[in-house]
N, C-alpha and C positions, 0 to 999 in steps of 0.2 A: 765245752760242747756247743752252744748257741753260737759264738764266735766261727766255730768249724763249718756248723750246719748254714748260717747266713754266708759265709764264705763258698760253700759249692753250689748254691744257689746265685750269688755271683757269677761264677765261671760257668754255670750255667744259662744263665741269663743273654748270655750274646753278645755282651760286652767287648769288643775287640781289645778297649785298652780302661784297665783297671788301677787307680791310684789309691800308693798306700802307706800315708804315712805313721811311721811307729819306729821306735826306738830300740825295741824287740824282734831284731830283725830274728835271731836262734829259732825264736818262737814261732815266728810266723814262716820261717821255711818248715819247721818240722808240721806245725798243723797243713800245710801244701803239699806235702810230703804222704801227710795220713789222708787227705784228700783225694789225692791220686793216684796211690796203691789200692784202697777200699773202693775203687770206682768198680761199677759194674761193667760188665766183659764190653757192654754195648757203647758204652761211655765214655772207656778207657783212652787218657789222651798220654802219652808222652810228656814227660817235667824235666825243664831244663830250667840251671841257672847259671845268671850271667854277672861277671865282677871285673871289670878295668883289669884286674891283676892275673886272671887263672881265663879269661873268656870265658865260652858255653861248657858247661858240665849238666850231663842226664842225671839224673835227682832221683826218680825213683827206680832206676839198674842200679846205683852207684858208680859211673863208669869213671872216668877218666876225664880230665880237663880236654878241652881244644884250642892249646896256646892260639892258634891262629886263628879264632875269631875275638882275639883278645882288643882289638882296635874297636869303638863301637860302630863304625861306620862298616866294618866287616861282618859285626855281628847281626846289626840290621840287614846286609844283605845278603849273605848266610839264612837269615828268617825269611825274608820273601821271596827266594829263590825254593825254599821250602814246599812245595806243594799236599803237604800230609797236616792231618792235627797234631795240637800240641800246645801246652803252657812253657810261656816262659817271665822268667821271674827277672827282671834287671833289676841288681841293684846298684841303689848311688849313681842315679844314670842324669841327677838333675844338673850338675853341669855340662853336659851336651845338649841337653835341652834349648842352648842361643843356636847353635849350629844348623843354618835353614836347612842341608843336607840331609842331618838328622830329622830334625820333623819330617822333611817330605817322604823321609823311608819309612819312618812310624807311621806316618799315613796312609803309605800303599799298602802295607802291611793291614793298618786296621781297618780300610774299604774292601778287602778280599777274603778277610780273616771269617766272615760270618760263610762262605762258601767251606774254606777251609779246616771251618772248626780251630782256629788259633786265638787264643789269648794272650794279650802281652802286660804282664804288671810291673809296674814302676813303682818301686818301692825304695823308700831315703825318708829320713828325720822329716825335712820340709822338700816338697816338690809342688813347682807352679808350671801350671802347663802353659802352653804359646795356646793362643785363642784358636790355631789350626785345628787344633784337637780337643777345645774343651767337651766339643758337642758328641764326640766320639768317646769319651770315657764314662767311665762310674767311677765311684769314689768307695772304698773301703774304712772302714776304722776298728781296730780293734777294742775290745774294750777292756777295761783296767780288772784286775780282781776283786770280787766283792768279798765281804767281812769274812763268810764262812769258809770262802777260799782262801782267803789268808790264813785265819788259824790253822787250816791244816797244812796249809805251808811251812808256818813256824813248829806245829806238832812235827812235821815230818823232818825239817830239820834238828828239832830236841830229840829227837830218836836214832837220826844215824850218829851223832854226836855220843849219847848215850853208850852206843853200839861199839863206836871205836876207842871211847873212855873206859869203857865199861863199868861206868859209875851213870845213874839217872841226873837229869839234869835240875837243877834245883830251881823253884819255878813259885815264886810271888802270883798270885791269882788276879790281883787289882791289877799290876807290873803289865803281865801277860794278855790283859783285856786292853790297858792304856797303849800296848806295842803295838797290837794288830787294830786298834784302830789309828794311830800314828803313823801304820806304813801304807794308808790308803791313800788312791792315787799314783800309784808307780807302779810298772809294770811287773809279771810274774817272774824276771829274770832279776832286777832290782829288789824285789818285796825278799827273795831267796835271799840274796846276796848282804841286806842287812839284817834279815834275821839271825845269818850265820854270824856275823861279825857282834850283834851284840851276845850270840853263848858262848861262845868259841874263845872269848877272854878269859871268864871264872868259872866258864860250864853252868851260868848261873843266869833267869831272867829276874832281873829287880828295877828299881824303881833307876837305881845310879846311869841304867843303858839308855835311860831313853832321850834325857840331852844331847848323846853321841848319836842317836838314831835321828834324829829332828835335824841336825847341822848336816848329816851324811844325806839323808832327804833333800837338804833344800842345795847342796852342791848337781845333785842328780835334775832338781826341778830349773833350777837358775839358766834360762839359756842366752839370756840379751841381756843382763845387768841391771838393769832396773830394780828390781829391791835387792838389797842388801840385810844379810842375815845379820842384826846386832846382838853380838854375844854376851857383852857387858849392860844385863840389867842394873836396875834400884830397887830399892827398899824405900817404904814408907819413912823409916828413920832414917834417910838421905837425904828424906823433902822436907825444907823446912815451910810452915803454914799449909796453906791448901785445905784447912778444916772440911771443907762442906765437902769439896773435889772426893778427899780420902771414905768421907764416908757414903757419897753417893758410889762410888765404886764397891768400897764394902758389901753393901747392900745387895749389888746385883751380882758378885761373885757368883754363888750358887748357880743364879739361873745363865749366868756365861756358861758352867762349866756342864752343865745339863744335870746338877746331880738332883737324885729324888725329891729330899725336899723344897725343892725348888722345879718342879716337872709341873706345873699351872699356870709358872710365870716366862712372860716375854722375855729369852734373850736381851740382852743392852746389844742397842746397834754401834755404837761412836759416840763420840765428843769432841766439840772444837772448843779449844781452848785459844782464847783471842788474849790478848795486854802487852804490856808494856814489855821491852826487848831487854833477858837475860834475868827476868825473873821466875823461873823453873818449869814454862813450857815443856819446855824438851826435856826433863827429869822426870814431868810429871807423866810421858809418854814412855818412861823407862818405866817407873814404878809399877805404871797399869800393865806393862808383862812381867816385872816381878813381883807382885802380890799376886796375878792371878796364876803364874807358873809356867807361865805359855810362851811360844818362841815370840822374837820381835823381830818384824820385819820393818823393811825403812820403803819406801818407794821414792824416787828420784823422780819426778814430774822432768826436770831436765834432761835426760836419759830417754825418756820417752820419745820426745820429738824426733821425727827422723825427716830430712830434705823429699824421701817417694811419698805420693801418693798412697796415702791409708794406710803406709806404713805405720807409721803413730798408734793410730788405732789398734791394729793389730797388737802394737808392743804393749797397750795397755792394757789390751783384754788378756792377753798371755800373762801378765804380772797378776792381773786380778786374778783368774785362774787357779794362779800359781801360790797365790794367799791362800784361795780355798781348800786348794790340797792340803796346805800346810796347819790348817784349821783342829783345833782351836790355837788362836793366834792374834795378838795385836798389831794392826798396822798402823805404822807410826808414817805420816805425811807432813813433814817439816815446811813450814814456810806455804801454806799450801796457796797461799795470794798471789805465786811468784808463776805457780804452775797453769795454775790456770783462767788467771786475768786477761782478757782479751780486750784488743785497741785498736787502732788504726793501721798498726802494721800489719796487722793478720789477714793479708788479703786473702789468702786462700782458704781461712775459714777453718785452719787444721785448729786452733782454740775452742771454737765451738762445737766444733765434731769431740773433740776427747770430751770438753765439758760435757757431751749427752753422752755419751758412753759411763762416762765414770757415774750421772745421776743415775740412768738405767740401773747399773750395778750396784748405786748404795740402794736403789727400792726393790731389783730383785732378787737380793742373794738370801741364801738359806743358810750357806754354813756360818760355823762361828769366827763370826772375823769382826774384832772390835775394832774398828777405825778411830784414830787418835790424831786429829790433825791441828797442825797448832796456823794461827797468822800473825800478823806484825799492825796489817795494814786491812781494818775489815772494809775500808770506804773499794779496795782494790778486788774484793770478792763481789762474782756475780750472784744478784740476789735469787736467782732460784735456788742457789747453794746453800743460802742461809737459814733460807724458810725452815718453820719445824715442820719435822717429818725426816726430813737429809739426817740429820743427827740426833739424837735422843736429847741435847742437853747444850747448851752454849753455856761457856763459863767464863767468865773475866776474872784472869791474874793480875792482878793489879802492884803495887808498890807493896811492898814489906812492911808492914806497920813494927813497933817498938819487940811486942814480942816474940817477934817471928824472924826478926831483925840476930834479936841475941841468940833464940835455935839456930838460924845460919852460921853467925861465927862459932859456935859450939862445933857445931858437925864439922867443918871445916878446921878448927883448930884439932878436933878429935882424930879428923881421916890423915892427920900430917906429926901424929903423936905427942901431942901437946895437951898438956891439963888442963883445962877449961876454967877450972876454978883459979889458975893465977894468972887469968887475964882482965879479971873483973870487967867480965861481960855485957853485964847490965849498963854498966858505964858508956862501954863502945857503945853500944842499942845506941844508946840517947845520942851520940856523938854524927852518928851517919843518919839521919832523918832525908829521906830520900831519893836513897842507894838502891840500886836492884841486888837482887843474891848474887849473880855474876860478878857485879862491883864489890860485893864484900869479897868474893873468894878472891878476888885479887887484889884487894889491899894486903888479905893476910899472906897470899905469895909472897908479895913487894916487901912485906914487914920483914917475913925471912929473909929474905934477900938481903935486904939493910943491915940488920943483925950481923948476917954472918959476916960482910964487908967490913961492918965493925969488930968483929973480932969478939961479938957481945952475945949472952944467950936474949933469944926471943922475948919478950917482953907487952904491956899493954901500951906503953909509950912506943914501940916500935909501928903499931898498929897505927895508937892514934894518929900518928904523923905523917902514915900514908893515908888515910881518913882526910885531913883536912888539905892533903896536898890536890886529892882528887876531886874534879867535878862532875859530877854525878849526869847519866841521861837526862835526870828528870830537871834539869839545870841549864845546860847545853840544849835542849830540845824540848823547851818548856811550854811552848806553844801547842807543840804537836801531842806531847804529853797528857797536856791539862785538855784538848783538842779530843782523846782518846778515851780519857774518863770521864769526860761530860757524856757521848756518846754511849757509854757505857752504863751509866749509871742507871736510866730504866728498862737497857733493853738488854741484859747478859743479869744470869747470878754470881754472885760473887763468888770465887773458889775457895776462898778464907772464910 
């Protein structure tokens, strides 16, 4: 109703040309539809709509297409030859939009239209007008369903489901509170559409639908690639060490998740997790969406960058956005020194522009979005990123000491079906003094590999031998290394 009521106050308004972008297009023809038949006798304008494919069709007769205003250059001049009121609705008309033709006839059209009482809306996904007409438009937005309108969306779909079952639909209460508020952010024709899909499997809303509702979401929300939905989280029993990390996370679970007891405490904003290259960063950025439950999203700072003008920006406020719909949620930013380190090349300043956008957005966002971003290289992060405040918490991963050494080849020799115990574990610990986890997990690859060449079962002499064949990072790059934990040492906590 407020969407309807601001909309004919639009058309009201004098607007010659109205832009409108939404993804709903069903929607926003029918509410233009109940606009324009409900008008008063005095008011009453004629609604046409216009499509590349079918041309002008009268909207509220229901009449008949007019193949031959099918061209737009025909259908513009067909409108200004017009001398009567009247709405019309073009949609997908934003590539004609280069064709100077075109603008000059949407222009005469919308310098005459306030005599003629004509409106023209332009309506498509994204539309950028030519500066001929920015000053001549208004802008529309529809806006998304709020909480209580969703639930009776999903009610109204558990009832015609019921209706044609003719069995009631079976309905988890916690399940059904986590759905509707999962499907916010998406328009009334998507919020429908996944609601059906998750009853319409077992006739059933549980707790199992709503991984399937969160991947279908972010397919719907994804539109420039930039994050990437990770569907294979971890588990705390995947990481091995990270003592302090696991249980600083612990702790703030609750008040991530907003639940009661935890309703006095500050959400956790992020973490950056800074050290050494292929010691469980990036695992540790799995874990925190699998322990807390929540989708993981990835952002590609690479992806970002675009050759236009504010393009960039725009892609990043859309992705951030597009976090927040998908909220509660971790987002993981891999590498993030890489994205947005700025230097000598960046003449044009597009580094520094995302770098204030994304600060903007770590200081004003409300929903729950726990940002998780790991670096390699903190000397390559600009220091306003670092400061506290940006993040709740800096943590330095450092080197695997002894027993966190032998939980990594545990888990690893565990996730490849191998007994832990006839490897005599504690042995290897002591044998790889200076190994990242990555380096282990790939001796015990290599060990396999050997073995099997051999013709031999798996073994701890297999191991050890890929152990001393290998030189470790912190070996090869001992400088940088030793360079990285001095650095480290009074200004990061330790994640172990």
């Amino acid at each position: 109703m407020p969407d309807r009521t601001d909309l004919a106050l639009v058309l009201t308004g004098g607007s010659p040309v109205v832009v409108v972008e939404t993804w709903d297009e069903p929607g926003f023809l029918e509410m233009l539809v109940q606009i324009a038949t409900q008008a008063r006798r005095d008011e009453y304008r004629p609604l046409f709509r216009w499509a590349v494919t079918d041309g002008l069709q009268r909207l509220d007769l229901a009449l008949e297409a007019q193949p031959t205003t099918a061209d737009p250059r025909d259908a513009l001049r067909h409108i200004r030859a017009v001398d009567k009121p009247g709405i019309y609705a073009l949609l997908d008309f934003h590539p004609y939009l280069g064709d100077p033709v075109h603008v000059r006839l949407l222009k005469d059209i919308a310098l005459a239209a306030r005599r003629r009482r004509q409106t023209v809306l332009l309506v498509s996904h994204r539309l950028k007008l030519p500066p001929e007409l920015e000053r001549l438009a208004a802008r529309f937005e529809m806006s998304l369903p709020g909480e209580e309108e969703r639930a009776r969306i999903v009610q109204r779909i558990a009832e015609e489901w019921a209706a044609d079952s003719g069995r009631p639909v079976d309905i988890d209460p916690h399940a059904l509170e986590l759905l509707v508020r999962n499907l916010a952010g998406l328009s009334t024709a998507d919020t429908e559409r996944l609601a059906r899909n998750a009853i319409i499997v077992d006739g059933a809303i549980t707790a199992s639908d709503l991984p399937g509702v969160m991947q279908a979401k972010y397919q719907l929300l994804n539109r420039d690639g930039v994050l990437s939905y990770e569907y294979d989280t971890a588990r705390f029993a995947d990481l091995g060490g990270l003592s302090r990390f696991k249980t600083w996370l612990g702790q703030r679970r609750a008040a991530f998740l907003g639940e009661p007891e935890a309703a006095s405490l500050e959400p956790p904003r992020g973490v950056l997790l800074v050290g050494v290259q292929g010691c469980g960063k990036s695992l540790a950025a799995k874990a925190t969406a699998g322990v807390y439950g929540v989708p993981l999203l990835s952002l590609d700072f690479g992806a970002v960058y675009d050759r236009y003008h504010g393009e960039s920006e725009r892609r990043l406020r859309d992705s951030l956005r597009m976090a927040e719909l998908m909220a509660p949620c971790v987002l993981w930013i891999d590498e993030i020194e890489k994205g947005l380190a700025s230097g000598s090349g960046d003449a044009s300043g597009t580094s520094q522009r995302i770098l204030g956008t994304f600060l903007t957005w770590l200081a004003e966002r409300r929903a729950a979005v726990m940002v998780v971003a790991t670096a390699n290289d903190i000397s390559a992060l600009p220091p306003e990123l670092v400061r506290k405040g940006r993040f709740d918490e800096l943590f330095f991963v450092d080197l695997p000491r002894r027993e966190v050494r032998q939980d990594i080849l545990e888990i690893h020799l565990a996730r490849r079906g191998l007994a832990p115990e006839r490897f005599d574990t504690a042995r290897l610990a002591l044998a790889c003094e200076g190994f990242s986890g990555a380096e282990l997990e790939q001796a015990v690859v290599s060990a396999l590999y050997a073995a099997n060449a051999l013709g031999q079962s798996p073994g701890p002499g297999h191991i050890l031998a890929e152990l001393r064949r290998t030189r470790p990072l912190s070996v090869v790059m001992r400088e940088r290394v030793a360079a990285l934990r001095a650095w480290a040492e009074d200004r990061t906590v330790p994640a172990d």
